[in-house]
C-alpha positions as CSV (number, residue, x, y, z in Angstrom):
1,X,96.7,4.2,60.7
2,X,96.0,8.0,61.4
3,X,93.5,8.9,64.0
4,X,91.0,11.5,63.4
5,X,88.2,12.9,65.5
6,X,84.5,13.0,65.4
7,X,84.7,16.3,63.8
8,X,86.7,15.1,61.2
9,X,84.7,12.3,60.2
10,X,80.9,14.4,60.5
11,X,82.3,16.3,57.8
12,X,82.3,13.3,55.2
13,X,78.8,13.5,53.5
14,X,78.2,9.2,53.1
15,X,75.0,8.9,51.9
16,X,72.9,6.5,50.1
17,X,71.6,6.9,46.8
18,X,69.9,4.4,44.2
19,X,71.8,3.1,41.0
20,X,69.0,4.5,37.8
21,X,71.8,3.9,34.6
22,X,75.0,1.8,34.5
23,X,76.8,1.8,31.2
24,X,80.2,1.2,29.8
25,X,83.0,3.8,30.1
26,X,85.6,2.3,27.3
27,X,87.3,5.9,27.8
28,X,88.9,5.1,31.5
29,X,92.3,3.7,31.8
30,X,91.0,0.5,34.4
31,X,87.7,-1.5,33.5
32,X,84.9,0.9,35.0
33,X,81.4,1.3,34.8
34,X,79.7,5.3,34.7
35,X,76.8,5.2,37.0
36,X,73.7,7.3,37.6
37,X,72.9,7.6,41.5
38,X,69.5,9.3,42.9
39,X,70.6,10.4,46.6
40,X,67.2,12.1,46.9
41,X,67.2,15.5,48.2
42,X,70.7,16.2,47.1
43,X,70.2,15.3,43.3
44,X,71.3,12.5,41.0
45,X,74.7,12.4,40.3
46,X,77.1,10.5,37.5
47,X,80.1,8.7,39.3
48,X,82.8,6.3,37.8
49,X,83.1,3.0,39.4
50,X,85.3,0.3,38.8
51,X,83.2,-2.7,39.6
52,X,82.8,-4.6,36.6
53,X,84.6,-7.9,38.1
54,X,81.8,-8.2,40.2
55,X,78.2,-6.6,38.9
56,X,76.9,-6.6,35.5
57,X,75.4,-3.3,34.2
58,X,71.9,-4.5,34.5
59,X,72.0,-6.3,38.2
60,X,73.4,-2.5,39.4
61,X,69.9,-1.1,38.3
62,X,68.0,-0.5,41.4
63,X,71.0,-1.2,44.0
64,X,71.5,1.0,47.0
65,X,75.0,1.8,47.1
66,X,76.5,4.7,49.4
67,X,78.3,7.4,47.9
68,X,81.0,10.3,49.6
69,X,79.0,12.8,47.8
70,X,80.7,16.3,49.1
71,X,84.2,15.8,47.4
72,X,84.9,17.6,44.4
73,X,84.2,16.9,40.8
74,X,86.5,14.8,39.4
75,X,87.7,14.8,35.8
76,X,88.2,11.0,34.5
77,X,89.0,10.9,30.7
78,X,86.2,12.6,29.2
79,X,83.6,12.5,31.9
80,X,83.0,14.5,35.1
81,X,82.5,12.6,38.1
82,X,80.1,14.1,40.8
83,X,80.4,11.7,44.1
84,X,82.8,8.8,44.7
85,X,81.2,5.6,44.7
86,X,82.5,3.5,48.2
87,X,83.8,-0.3,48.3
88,X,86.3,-2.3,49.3
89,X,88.8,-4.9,47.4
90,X,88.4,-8.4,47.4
91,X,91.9,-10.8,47.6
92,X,92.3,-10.2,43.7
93,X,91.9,-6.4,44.5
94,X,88.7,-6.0,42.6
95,X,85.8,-4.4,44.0
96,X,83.2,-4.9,45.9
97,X,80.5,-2.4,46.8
98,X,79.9,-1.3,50.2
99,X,75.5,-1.5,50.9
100,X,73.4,-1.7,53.2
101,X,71.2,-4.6,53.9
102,X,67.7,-2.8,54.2
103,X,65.8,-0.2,51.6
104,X,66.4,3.5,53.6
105,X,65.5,6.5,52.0
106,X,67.6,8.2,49.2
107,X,70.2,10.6,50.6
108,X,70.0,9.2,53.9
109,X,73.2,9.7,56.1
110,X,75.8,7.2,57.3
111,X,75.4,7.8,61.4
């Protein structure tokens, strides 16, 4: 594991938005969903997520997820996507979102 310092992290922009729109995305190579995320303040943005083991399009609706949202675009197949959604993998190495277990403002900062 690499070691980094507080100025390294402080530059990652995780922040929490609100899932408006899941839909399919037969275009990507693995199983993904395209989501719609309002993070307040700093917009809503489209991401690719590949989380459809775990979460149907319609429970998504309304989740608070957080989001790296000061990376680059990021072209996948035919879509552009605008923040990267965060998670970890289970033991079958599908994923499972990373949220928080409390309502806090859209575009609220990890600290």
């Amino acid at each position: 594991m690499e070691t980094i310092n507080w100025s390294d992290f402080e530059k990652v922009e995780l922040r929490i938005g609100t899932i408006l729109e899941a839909s399919d995305f037969p275009e990507a190579r693995k199983p993904a969903y395209k989501v719609r995320v309002d993070f307040g303040e700093f917009g809503i943005k489209w991401s690719s997520a590949q989380i459809t083991k775990h979460y149907t399009k319609e429970e998504l609706v309304g989740r608070q997820i957080i989001g790296v949202v000061n990376f680059p675009k990021k072209q996948i197949a035919n879509f552009m996507s605008e923040f990267l959604v965060t998670g970890f993998a289970d033991e079958n190495g599908d994923i499972v979102l990373s949220s928080i277990d409390k309502k806090v403002p859209n575009g609220s900062k990890l600290v």
